[in-house]
C-alpha positions in Angstrom: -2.2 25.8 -3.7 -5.1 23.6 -2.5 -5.0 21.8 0.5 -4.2 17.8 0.0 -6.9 15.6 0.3 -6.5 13.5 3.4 -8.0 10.4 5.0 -7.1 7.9 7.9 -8.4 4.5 8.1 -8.1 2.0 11.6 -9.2 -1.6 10.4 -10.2 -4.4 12.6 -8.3 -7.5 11.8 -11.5 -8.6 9.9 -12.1 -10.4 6.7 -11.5 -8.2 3.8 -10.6 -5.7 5.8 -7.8 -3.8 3.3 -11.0 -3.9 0.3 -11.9 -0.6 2.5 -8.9 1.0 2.1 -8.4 -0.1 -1.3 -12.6 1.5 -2.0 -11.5 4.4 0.1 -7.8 5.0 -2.3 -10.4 4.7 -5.0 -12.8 7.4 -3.9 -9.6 10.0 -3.2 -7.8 9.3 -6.4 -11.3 9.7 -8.6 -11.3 13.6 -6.7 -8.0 14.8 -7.6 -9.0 13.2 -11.4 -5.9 10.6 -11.3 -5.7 8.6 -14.7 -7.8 5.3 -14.2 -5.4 2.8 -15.0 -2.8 4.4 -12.6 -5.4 5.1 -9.6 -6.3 1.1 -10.2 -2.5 0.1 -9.6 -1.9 2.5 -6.3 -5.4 0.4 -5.4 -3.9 -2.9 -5.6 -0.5 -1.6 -4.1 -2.8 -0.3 -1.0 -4.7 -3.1 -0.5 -1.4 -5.6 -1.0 0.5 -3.9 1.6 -3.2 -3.6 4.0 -3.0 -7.7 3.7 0.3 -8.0 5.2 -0.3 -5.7 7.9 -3.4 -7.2 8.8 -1.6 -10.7 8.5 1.1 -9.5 10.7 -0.2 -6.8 12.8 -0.9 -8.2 16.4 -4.0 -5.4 16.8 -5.8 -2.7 14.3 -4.1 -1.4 11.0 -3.2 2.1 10.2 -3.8 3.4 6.7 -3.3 7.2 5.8 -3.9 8.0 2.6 -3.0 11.7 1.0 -4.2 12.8 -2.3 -2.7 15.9 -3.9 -4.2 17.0 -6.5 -3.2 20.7 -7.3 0.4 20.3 -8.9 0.3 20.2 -12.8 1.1 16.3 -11.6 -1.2 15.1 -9.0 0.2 12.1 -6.6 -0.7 9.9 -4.2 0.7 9.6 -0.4 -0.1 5.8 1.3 1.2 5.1 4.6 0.7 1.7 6.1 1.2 1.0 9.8 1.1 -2.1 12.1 2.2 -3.4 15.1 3.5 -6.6 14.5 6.9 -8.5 15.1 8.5 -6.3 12.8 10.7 -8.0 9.8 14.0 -6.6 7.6 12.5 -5.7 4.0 16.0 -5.9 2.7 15.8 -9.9 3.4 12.7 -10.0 1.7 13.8 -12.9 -1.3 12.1 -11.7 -4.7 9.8 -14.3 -5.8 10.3 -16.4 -9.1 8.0 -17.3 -11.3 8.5 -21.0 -11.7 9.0 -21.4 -8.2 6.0 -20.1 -7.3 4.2 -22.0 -9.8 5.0 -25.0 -8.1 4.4 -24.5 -4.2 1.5 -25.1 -2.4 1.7 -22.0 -0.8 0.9 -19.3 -3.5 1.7 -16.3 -1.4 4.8 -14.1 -1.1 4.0 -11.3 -4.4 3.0 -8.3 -1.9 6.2 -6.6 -1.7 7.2 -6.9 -4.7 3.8 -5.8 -6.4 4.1 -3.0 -4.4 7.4 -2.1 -5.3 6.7 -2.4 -9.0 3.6 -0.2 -9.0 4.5 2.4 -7.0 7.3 5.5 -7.8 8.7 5.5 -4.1 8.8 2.8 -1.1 10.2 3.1 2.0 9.9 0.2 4.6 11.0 1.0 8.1 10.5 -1.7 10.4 11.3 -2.8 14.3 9.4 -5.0 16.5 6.1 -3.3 17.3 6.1 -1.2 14.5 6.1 -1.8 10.4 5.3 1.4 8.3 5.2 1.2 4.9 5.3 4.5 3.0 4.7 4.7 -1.0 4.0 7.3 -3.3 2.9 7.7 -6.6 2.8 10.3 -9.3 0.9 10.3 -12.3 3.8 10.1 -14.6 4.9 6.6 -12.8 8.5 8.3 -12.3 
C-alpha cells in the first residue's frame, strides 16, 4: 500500500484565505486521479467549512488535508480546526429555502453544504476549539 498523500495548511485570517485550501484540495485530489465532479464538491465542502473557521476563529486556521489514493476506492480526509467560541452543531437550524430568499442576510448554507457533499462529518466543538472532520469516497457512500 502507498503512503497517503498528506498536507497541512495554517491561514492568516486574510481575505480569501480558505480559496488556498480549496486550490491546495484541488492539487491532492487531481494526484490520487479522484473523479472531477466529485474532487469539485470536497472543494467547495473545504473551502465552506475554511469560511466559518476563519469567521469564527479568534487566530490562524487549521486545515489537514489527506488524500488516499491506493484502495480500489480512493478518498479524501479534511480536517478543519479553529480556535474560536466554540458552538453545538446539533443546534445548528437547517436552512429553508424561502426563508432565505427573503432575508437580508444570505448566509447560513455552510453546514449544511457540507453535510450534503461529503460521506462522513463529524463536528466536535468546545470553546477554544471547533474541528471539523469530513471524508469522502469516490462512490459518495
Amino acid at each position: 500500500m502507498a503512503e497517503p498523500v498528506r498536507l497541512r495548511l495554517v491561514l492568516p485570517r486574510v481575505a480569501r484565505a480558505e480559496l488556498i485550501a480549496g486550490d491546495a484540495m484541488d492539487d491532492l485530489g487531481r494526484r490520487i486521479s479522484f473523479p472531477r465532479d466529485t474532487l469539485a464538491e470536497v472543494k467547495l465542502a473545504v473551502v465552506e467549512a475554511c469560511l466559518n473557521a476563519l469567521e469564527y476563529s479568534a487566530g490562524e486556521v487549521a486545515v489537514e488535508l489527506t488524500a488516499h489514493g491506493d484502495d480500489a476506492q480512493p478518498w479524501i480526509e479534511v480536517v478543519v480546526t479553529d480556535h474560536g467560541p466554540g458552538f453545538d452543531p446539533s443546534g445548528v437550524s437547517r436552512p429553508v429555502l424561502e426563508a432565505k430568499l427573503h432575508a437580508p442576510r444570505k448566509r447560513g448554507w455552510g453546514l449544511e453544504l457540507i453535510r450534503r457533499l461529503m460521506d462522513d462529518v463529524t463536528i466536535t466543538s468546545r470553546p477554544g476549539l471547533t474541528t471539523v472532520h469530513m471524508i469522502r469516497r469516490t462512490g459518495g457512500e
